[in-house]
C-alpha positions as CSV (number, residue, x, y, z in Angstrom):
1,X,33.1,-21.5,26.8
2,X,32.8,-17.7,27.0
3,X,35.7,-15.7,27.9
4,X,35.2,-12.0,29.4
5,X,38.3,-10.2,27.2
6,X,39.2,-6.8,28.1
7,X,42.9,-6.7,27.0
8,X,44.6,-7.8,24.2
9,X,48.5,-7.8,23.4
10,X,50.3,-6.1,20.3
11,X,53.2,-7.8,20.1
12,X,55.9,-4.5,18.7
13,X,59.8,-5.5,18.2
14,X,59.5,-8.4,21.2
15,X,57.4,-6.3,23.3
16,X,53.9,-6.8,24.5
17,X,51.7,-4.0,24.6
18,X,48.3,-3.9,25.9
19,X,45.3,-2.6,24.7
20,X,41.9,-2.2,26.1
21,X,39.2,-3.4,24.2
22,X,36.2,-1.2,23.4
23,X,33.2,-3.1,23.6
24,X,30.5,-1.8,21.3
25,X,28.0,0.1,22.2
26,X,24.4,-1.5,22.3
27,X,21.7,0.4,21.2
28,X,18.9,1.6,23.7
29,X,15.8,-0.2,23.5
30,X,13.0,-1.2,25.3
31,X,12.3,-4.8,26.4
32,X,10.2,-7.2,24.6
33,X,7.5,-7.2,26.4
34,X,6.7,-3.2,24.8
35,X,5.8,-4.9,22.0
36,X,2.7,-6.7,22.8
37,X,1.9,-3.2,24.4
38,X,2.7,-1.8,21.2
39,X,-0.3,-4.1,19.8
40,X,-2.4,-3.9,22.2
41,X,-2.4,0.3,21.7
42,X,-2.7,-0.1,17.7
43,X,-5.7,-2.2,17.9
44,X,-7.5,-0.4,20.6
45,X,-7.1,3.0,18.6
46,X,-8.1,1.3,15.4
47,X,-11.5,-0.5,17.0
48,X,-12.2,3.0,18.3
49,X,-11.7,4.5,15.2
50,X,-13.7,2.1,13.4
51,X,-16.6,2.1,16.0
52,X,-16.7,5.7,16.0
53,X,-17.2,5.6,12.2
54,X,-19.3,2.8,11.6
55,X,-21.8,4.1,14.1
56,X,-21.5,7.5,12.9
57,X,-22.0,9.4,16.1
58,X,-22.8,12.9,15.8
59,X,-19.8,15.7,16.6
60,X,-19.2,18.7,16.6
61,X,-16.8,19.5,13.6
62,X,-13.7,20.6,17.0
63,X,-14.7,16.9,18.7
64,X,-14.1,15.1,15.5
65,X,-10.8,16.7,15.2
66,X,-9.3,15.8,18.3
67,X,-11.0,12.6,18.5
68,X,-8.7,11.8,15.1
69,X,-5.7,13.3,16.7
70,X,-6.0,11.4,19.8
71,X,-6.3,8.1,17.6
72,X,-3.4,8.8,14.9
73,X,-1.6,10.2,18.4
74,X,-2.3,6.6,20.0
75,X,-1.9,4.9,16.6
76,X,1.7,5.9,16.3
77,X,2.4,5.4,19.9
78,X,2.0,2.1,19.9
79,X,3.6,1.8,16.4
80,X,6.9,3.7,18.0
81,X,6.3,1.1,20.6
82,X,6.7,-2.1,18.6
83,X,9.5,-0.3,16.5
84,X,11.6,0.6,19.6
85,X,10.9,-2.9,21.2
86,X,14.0,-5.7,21.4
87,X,13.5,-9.0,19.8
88,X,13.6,-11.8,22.1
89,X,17.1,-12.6,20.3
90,X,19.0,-9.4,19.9
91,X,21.9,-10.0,18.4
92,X,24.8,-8.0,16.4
93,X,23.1,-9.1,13.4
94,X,19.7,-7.6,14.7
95,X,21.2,-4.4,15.2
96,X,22.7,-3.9,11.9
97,X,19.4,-5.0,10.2
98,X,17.8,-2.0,12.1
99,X,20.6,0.0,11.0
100,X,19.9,-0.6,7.5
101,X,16.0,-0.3,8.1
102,X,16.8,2.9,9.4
103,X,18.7,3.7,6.3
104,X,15.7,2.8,4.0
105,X,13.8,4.8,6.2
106,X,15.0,7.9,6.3
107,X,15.5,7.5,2.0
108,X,12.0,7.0,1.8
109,X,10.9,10.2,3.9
110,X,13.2,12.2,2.0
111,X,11.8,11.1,-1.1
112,X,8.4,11.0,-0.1
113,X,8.4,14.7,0.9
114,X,9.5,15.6,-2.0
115,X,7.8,13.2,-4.5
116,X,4.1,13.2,-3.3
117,X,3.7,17.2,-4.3
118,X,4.9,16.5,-8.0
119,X,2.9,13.4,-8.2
120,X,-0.2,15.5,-7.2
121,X,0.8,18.3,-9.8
122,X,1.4,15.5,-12.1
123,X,-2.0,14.1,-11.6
124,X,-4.1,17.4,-11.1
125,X,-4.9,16.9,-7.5
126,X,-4.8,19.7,-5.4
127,X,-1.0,19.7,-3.3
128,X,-1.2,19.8,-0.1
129,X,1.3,20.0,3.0
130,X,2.4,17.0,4.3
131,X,1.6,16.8,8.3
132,X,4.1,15.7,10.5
133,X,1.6,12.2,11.3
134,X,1.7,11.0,7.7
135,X,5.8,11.2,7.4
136,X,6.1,9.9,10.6
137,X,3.1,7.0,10.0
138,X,4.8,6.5,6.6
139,X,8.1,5.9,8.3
140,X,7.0,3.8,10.9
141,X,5.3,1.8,8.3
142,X,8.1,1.8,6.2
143,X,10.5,0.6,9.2
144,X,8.4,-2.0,10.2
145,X,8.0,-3.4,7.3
146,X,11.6,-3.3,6.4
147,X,13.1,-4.5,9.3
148,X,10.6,-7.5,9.2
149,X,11.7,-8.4,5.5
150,X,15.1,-8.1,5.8
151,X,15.4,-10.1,9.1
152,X,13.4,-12.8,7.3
153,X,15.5,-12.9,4.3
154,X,19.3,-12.7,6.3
């Protein structure tokens, strides 16, 4: 039996006062179904990728630049997509366990950014720049995997 509360009474000195109850605030996401979307856009960019290579068409050096944007573009589209998806049983706990993937996230970005330069120095590879695609990929990845693990292991 579910009951639909929206007041509840403080009893004060033999009076009743009532309260409205907040109800929390659910967090935006997209329906289930984005998932297998998700998928579907991860797998087509990386068989493209892969045919592209493997047959080893001939580009100009500007083709094979946006061809590799438009697949890490796609790539993290549809990794956004299955990050940003509900589970088919969302639940409080569900949404604290993305809180905390969120959490482990945004620690590993930070250190990431700031860790890959000195390990480069440290092993006398040139540094480079970070682009925005490999923190964000990293993050994705790191999410993903994350929020899979700890939703295992609750």
């Amino acid at each position: 039996m579910i009951l639909d509360v929206k007041y509840i009474c403080h009893l004060e000195k033999h009076t009743c006062q009532m309260e409205g109850i907040k109800k929390p605030k659910e967090p935006i996401l997209l329906p289930a179904y984005f998932k297998v979307i998700g998928v579907i856009i991860i797998v087509l960019a990386l068989i493209t990728a892969i045919v592209i290579k493997s047959m080893q068409i001939e580009m100009y050096p500007s083709q094979k630049e946006l061809f590799r944007l438009f697949t890490m573009n796609a790539f993290l589209l549809g990794l956004l997509l299955v990050a940003w998806s509900k589970d088919k049983m969302e639940d409080e706990m569900t949404v604290f366990i993305r809180l905390k993937a969120m959490a482990w996230t945004f620690t590993w970005a930070v250190l990431y950014v700031i860790l890959k330069p000195i390990g480069d120095l440290i092993f006398d590879d040139p540094v480079e720049i970070l682009t925005g695609q490999e923190v964000v990929t990293s993050m994705l990845f790191v999410y993903l995997i994350t929020y899979f693990f700890q939703k295992r292991w609750r």
